[in-house]
N, C-alpha and C positions, 0 to 999 in steps of 0.2 A: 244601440242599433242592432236590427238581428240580420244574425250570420243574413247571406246568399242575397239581400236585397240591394242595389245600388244605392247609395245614399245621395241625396239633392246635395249639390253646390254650386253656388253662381255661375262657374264656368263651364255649367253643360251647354250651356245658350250660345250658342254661334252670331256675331254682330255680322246684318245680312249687309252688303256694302251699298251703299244709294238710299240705306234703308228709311230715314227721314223724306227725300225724294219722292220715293216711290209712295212712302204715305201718305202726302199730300195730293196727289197724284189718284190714287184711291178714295181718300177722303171726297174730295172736290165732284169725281166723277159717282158718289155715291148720294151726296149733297143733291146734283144736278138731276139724278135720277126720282128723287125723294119728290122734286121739287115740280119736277112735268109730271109724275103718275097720277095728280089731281087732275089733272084730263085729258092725258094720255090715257090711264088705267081703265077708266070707268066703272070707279068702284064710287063716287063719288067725293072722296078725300081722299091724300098724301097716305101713302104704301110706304109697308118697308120695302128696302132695296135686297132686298131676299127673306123669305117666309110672312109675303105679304097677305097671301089667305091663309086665316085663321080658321080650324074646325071648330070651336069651342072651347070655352075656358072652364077647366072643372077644381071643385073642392077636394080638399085632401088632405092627409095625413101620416109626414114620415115619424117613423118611429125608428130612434138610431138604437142599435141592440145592443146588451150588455154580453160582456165575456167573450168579444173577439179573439182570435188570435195575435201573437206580437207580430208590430209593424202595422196592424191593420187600426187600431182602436186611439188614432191620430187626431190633431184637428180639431173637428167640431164632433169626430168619432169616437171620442174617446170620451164622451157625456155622455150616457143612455138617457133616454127619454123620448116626447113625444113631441112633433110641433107643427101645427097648422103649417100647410100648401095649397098652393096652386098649380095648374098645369094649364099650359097653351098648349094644345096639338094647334101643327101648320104644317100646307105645304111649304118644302123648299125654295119654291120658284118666286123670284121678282113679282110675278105676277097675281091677281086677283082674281081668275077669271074661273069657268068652270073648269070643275077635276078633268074633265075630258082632255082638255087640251095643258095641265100642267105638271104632268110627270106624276112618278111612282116613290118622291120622294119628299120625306113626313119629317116631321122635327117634334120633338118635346121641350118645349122652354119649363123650367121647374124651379118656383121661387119655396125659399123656406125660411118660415118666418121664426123670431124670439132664439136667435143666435148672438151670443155674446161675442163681442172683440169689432174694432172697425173694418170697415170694407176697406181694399184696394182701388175705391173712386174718392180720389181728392174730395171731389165737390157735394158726395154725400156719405161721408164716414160712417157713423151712427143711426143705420136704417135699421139694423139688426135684422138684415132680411141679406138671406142667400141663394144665387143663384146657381142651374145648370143649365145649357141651350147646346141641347142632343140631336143627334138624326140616325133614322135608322141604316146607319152604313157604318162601317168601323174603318173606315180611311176617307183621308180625302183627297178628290184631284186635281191639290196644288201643293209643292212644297218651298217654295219663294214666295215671297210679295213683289219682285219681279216679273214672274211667270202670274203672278193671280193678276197682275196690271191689265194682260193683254186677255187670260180668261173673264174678267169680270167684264169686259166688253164684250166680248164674244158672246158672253150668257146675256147681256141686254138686247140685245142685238139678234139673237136667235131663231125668234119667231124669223125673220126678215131671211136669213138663210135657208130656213126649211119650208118657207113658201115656194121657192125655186125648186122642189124637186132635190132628184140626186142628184145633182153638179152643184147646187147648193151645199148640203150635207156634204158631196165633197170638200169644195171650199172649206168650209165650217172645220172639218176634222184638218184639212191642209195646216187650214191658220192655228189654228189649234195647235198642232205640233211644232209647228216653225215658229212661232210667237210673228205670224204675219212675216216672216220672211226675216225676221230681225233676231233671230237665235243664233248661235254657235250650231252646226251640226254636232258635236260634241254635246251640246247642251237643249238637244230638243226634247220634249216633254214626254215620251213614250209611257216615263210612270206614270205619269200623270193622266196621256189617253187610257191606257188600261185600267185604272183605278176609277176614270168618271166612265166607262164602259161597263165596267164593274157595276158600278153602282147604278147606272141605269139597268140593268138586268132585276134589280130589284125588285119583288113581286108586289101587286096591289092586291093590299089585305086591310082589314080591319084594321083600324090605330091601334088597338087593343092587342094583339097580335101581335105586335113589331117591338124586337128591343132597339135600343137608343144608344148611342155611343158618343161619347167625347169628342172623340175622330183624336186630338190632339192632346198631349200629354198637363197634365198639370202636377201640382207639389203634393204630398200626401204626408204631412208632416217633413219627419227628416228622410223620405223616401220619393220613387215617382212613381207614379198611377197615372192609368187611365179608369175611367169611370163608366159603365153601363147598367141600362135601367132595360130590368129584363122583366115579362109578364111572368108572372105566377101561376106555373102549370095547369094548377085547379083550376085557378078563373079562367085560364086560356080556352081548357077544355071545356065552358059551359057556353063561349061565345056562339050566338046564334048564325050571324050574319058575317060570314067569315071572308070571299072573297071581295074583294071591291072589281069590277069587271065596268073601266070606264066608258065601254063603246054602248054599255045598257038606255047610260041615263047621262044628264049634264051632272047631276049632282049626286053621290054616293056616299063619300066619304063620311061630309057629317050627319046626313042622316044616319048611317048605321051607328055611329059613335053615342047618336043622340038618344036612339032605340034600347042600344045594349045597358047603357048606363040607368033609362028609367029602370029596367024589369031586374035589374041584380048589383053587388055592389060588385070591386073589382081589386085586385091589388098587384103591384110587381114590385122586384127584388132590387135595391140599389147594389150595384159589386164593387168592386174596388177590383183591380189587377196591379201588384206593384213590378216595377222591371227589375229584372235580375240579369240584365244582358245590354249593355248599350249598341251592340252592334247588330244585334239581330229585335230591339227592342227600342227603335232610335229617337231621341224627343224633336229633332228638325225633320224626318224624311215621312211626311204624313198622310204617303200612299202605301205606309208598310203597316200590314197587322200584324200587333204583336204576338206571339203565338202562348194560346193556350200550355201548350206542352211544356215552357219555361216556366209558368208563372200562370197559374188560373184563377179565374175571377172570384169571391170570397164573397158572400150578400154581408154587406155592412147594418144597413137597415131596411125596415120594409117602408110602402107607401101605399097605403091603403084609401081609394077612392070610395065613399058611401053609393048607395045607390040616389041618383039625383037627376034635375029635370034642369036638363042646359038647354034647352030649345026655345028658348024667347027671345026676341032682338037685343035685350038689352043682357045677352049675358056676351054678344058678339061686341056690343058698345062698352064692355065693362074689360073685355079680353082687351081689344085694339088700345084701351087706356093705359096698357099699362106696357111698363120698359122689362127687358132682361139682358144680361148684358154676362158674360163668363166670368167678368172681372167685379162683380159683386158679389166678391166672396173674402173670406180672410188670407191673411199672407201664408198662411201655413198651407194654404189648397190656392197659391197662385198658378194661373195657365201658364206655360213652358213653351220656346220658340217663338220664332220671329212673326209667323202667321198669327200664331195669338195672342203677342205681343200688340199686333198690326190692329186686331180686332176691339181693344177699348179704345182707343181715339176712331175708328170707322162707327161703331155702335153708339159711341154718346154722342158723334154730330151727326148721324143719321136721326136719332130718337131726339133730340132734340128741337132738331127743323121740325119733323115730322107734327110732333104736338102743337108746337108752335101755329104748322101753319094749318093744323085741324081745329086749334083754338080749344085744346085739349090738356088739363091741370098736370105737370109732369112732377107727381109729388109719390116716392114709394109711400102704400098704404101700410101701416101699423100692423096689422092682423088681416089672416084669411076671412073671416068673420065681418072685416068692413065693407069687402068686395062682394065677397057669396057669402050670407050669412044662412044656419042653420036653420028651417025654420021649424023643425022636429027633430024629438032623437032619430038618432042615424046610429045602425050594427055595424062598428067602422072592423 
């Protein structure tokens, strides 16, 4: 173990109380959601119940590097090579509808294929595919499944507040911090407002553009990390179409994403930060950024996107096919805390229904290549 790093053991995990309760609880009402957005949404099929629009699904390539530093070369890190991906860029939002009306907040789901060891999903051990499902914020604003019970209705619900105006928005921020009247003053969400306040401050920019954060801690061998997926200076610097300015058009996002990718290829940095501090670095409290100044982020491996043509319907129908999930990964990089604890039973009966009732084959694909295949060399 090296010096200065806190090293993992089972009992950094705080057991939340109600916590099977409130799972259910979540599950059910995410189930329910899943289950109306077939025509509630009007996207014309079952949505996820968060990062329901998809910008495009792109080809890819991490390459884990050799000659890390100690601590860092863990894992699935600590094999240099190369191996086919994938990437979903999404918005955040429940919803489907255009970028106008769904926030300034983006996700990267990043599968990575021809990993050795089983996954942490009972029901599909040996996919040999690993996942990350990032957003660009490095906190998030909930630190209970508790507290997420009364936010995750709020966030369905929200269109329905903000049609009213400011007494609406009022409302909405009220309940918000009183969990509807049903909090401890002691225990109102103030992290929590500042942190999803925080993160709507977010700018609209290019996908390409935005690094990606874990938001919540996971294992990093015999250490703990968080994980972000930062663009690569160069390519940053050659992106054409840089702002996204929603009030232009209904639709921006993917078309610029769709642009930048035909005319150049692309690549960003994966990092690793491991904690050195559990009090100022904490794996339950997941409105605090860790701070650079303790402990800074280290590029593990790159991931190099070719230049490619995602702009036909069927690379939107090949995206929505497929699942990702934090907890399709090995136990050596298991997620940390009760929130994403919370998150592999929410994701695999959301993704479940969801295919089910799209009448859509819920089978991880073997290689990048099955999905989006090559259809010339590519200068990865």
């Amino acid at each position: 173990m090296t010096p200065g790093f806190v090293p993992y053991t089972p009992d950094l995990e705080v057991a939340e109380p109600r916590f099977d309760e409130h799972l259910k609880v979540v599950i059910d009402k995410a189930e329910d959601y899943v289950a109306r957005s077939a025509t509630t949404d009007g996207s014309g099929g079952s949505v996820r119940d968060a990062h329901a629009r998809g910008y495009g699904l792109v080809r890819a390539e991490l390459e884990i590097l050799d000659g890390l530093p100690d601590g860092y070369a863990q894992g699935i890190y600590a094999t240099p090579g190369r191996h086919g991906a994938l990437i979903r860029f999404s918005n955040g939002s429940p919803h489907a509808g255009a970028d106008v009306r769904l926030g300034t907040s983006v996700g990267m789901a990043l599968k990575i294929f021809g990993i050795t060891g089983p996954t942490l999903l009972e029901d599909e051990p040996d996919t040999h595919t690993f996942d990350y499902t990032t957003i660009n914020g490095p906190v998030f604003f909930c630190n209970t499944l508790e507290h997420y019970l009364f936010f995750q209705e709020l966030f369905l619900q929200a269109s329905t507040y903000f049609a009213q105006g400011r007494p609406g928005t009022h409302r909405f921020l009220s309940d918000f911090v009183t969990g509807k009247g049903t909090f401890e003053q002691d225990d109102w969400a103030w992290d929590e407002l500042l942190a999803m306040l925080r993160l709507q401050q977010t700018p609209s920019v290019n996908a390409l553009l935005s690094s990606y954060w874990t938001m919540g801690a996971v294992r990093h061998g015999d250490c703990i990390a968080k994980v972000r997926i930062a663009p690569d200076s160069h390519c940053a610097e050659a992106v054409v179409r840089r702002e996204i300015e929603p009030g232009l058009a209904s639709e921006l996002t993917r078309p610029a994403l769709v642009a930048e990718l035909k005319e150049r290829p692309y690549a960003f940095d994966l990092q690793v930060q491991l904690c050195t501090d559990l009090d100022r670095m904490p794996v339950e409290d997941l409105t605090v950024e860790w701070p650079e100044s303790l402990s800074p982020y280290v590029t593990v491996a790159r991931l190099r996107i070719p230049q490619q043509d995602i702009s036909g319907p069927e690379n939107l129908d090949k995206m929505d096919a497929l699942s990702f999930t934090p907890w399709r990964v090995t136990a050596e990089h298991a997620p940390l805390g009760s929130l994403m604890k919370a998150r592999k039973d929410v994701y695999r009966h959301s993704s479940l229904l969801r295919h089910a009732l799209n009448h859509q084959k819920r089978v991880e694909p073997i290689s990048a290549d099955v999905v989006l295949p090559l259809t010339h060399h590519h200068n990865w």
